[in-house]
N, C-alpha and C positions, 0 to 999 in steps of 0.2 A: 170306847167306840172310836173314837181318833186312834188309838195306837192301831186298831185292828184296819181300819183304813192306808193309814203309814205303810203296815208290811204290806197291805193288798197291794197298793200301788208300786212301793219297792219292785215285788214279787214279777209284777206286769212288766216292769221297766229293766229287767237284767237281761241281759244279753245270753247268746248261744252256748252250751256248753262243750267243752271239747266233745263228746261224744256226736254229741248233735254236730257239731261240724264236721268231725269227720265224716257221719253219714251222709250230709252234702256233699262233700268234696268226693268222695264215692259215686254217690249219684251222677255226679254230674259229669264225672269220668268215665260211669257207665252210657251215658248220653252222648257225650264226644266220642267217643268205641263205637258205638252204632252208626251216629251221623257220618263220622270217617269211613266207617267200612263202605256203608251207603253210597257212599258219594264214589268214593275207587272203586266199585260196582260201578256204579253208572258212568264214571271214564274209562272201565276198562272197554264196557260195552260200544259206547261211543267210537273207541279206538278199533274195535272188530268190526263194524261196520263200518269204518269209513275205508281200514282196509280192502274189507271184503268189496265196495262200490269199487275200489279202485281195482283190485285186480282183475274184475268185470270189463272196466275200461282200457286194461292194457292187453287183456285178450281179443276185445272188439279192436285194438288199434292194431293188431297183430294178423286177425283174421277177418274181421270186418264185421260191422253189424249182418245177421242172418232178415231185421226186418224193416233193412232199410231198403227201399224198392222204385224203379222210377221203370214208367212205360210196362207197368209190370213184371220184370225182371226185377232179380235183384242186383243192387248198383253197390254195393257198400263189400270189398272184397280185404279191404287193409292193406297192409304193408305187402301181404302173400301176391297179393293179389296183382299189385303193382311193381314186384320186384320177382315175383316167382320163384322164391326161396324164401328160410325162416330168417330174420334177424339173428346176427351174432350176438347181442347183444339188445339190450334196453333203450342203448343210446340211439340208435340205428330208427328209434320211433321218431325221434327228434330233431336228430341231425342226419344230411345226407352222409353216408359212411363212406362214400368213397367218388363223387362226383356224378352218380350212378343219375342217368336219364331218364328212368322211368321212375325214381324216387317221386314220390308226390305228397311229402308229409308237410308240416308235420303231423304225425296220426295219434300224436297223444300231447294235451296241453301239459306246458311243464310249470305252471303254478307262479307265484311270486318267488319262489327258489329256483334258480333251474335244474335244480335233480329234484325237486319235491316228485315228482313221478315216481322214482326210483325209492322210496320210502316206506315204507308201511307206517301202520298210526302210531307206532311206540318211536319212530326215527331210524328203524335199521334198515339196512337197503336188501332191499329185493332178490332173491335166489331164482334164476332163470336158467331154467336146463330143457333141451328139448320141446318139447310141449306142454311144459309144465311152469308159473311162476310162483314162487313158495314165499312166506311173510314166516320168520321166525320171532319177530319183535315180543310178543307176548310172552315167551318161553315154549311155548307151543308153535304147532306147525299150523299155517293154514294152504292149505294149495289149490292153483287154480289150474285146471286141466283144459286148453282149450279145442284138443281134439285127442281122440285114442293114439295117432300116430302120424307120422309128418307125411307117409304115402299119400291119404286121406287131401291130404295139402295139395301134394306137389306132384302127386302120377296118376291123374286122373284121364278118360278114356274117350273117346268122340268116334263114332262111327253111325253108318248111315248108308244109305244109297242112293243114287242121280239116275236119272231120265231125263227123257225129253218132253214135250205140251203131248205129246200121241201117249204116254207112259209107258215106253217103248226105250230097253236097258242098252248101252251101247253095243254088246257083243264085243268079239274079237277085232270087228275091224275099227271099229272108233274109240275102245278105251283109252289107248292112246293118246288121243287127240283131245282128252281132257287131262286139267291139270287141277288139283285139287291143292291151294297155297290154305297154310295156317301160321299166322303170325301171335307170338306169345311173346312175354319176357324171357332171358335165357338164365334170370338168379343172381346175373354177376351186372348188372345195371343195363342193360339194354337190349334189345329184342333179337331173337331169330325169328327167321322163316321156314318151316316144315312142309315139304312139296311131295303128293305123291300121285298116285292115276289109280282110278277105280278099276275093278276086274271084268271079268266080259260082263256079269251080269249086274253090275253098276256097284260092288258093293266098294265101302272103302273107310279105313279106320283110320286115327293116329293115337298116340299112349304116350304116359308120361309127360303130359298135362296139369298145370300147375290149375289151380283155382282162380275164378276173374272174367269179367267178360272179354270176349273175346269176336274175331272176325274169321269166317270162311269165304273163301274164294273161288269160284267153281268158276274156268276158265274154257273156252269152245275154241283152242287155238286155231284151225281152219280162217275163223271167222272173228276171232280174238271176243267172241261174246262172254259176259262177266255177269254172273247171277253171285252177292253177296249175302252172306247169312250171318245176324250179330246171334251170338249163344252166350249163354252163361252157363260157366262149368263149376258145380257142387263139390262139396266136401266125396269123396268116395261116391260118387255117382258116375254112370257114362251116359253122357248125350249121344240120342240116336235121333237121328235126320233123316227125312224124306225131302230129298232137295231136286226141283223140278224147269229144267229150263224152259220158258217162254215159247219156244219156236220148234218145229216138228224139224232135230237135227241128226236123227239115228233112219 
């Protein structure tokens, strides 16, 4: 009885055998295989989305929030908006590129690095062409489109027609005698002014209109009266106005 005791407990009391270890050590490799893959899954994902936030954000710095809005127009036009042309560059969100007046950035925060903007989430920097800003860092492309084409941007259209408080069109003899000013950015950092005169029967356009709100000026030189119209001009949209002076002057 004792000796059959003796082995029991021996028996109890022996350690792993190489087989059985190896099956551990298997296992447990197969377990770090999984949790590894796991996990660079959920950092690649991570990394695509934080891209992807960001390219969101360099296109809104670029063209503006579509729903940002004040006095119910919209107010949020970007960089286009306030330079009337596209950035050459990425940096051009950040820094003024050339002393330019109507720069109002910066329209994109540049992080604890200051090119962290210019980044995607793997660390490569940013592919910026046209209307398009590309993230190659994954080995893949991601691209962000933030409009079909830079016209859409930068040559958009305003027209409309003027009267007087009677709704009464100047004709021949007072076209003249209004002046129609439009003041925009001119792309290269500071603004022109666009002047034209409606036709007899008040109509009158200008094109080639960058995106952004903007000021009309409908002038009664005679009497130098000034009827001002704030508008906001859309992606490939044309504003059309019915603009009415106060006073019966036709």
């Amino acid at each position: 009885m004792n000796l059959f005791l003796q082995r029991q407990s021996a028996s109890s009391q022996r350690g792993f055998t190489l087989i059985e270890t190896i099956l551990v050590i298997i296992i447990l490799g197969i377990m770090a295989g999984v949790a590894t893959q796991k996990m660079g899954s959920a950092i690649s994902t991570a990394q695509s989305e934080q891209t992807k936030k960001e390219l969101d954000q360099l296109a809104q710095a670029i063209v503006g929030n579509p729903e940002t809005y004040a006095l119910g127009s919209r107010a949020d036009f970007g960089y286009v908006g306030d330079i009337g042309s596209l950035p050459t560059n990425l940096d051009a969100l950040v820094t003024n590129p050339g002393g330019y007046t109507t720069w109002d950035g910066p329209y994109m925060e540049s992080g604890i690095a200051p090119t962290d903007y210019k980044k995607d989430g793997w660390g490569s920097n940013y592919s910026y062409s046209g209307t398009t800003i590309t993230s190659t860092g994954s080995g893949s492309t991601i691209d962000k489109l933030f409009a079909s084409s830079s016209a859409i941007l930068l040559a958009n259209s305003i027209s409309g027609i003027v009267t007087d408080a009677n709704k009464t069109i100047p004709g021949s003899i007072y076209k003249d005698s209004i002046r129609i000013l439009l003041t925009f950015p001119n792309g290269a950092g500071s603004t022109t002014t666009a002047s034209t005169n409606p036709t007899n029967k008040g109509n009158f356009s200008f094109s080639n209109i960058p995106i952004g709100n903007r000021e009309l000026r409908f002038i009664y030189t005679p009497a130098t009266d000034t009827v001002s119209y704030p508008i906001a001009v859309y992606p490939g949209k044309t504003v059309k106005l019915e603009v009415t002076f106060p006073t019966d002057l036709f």
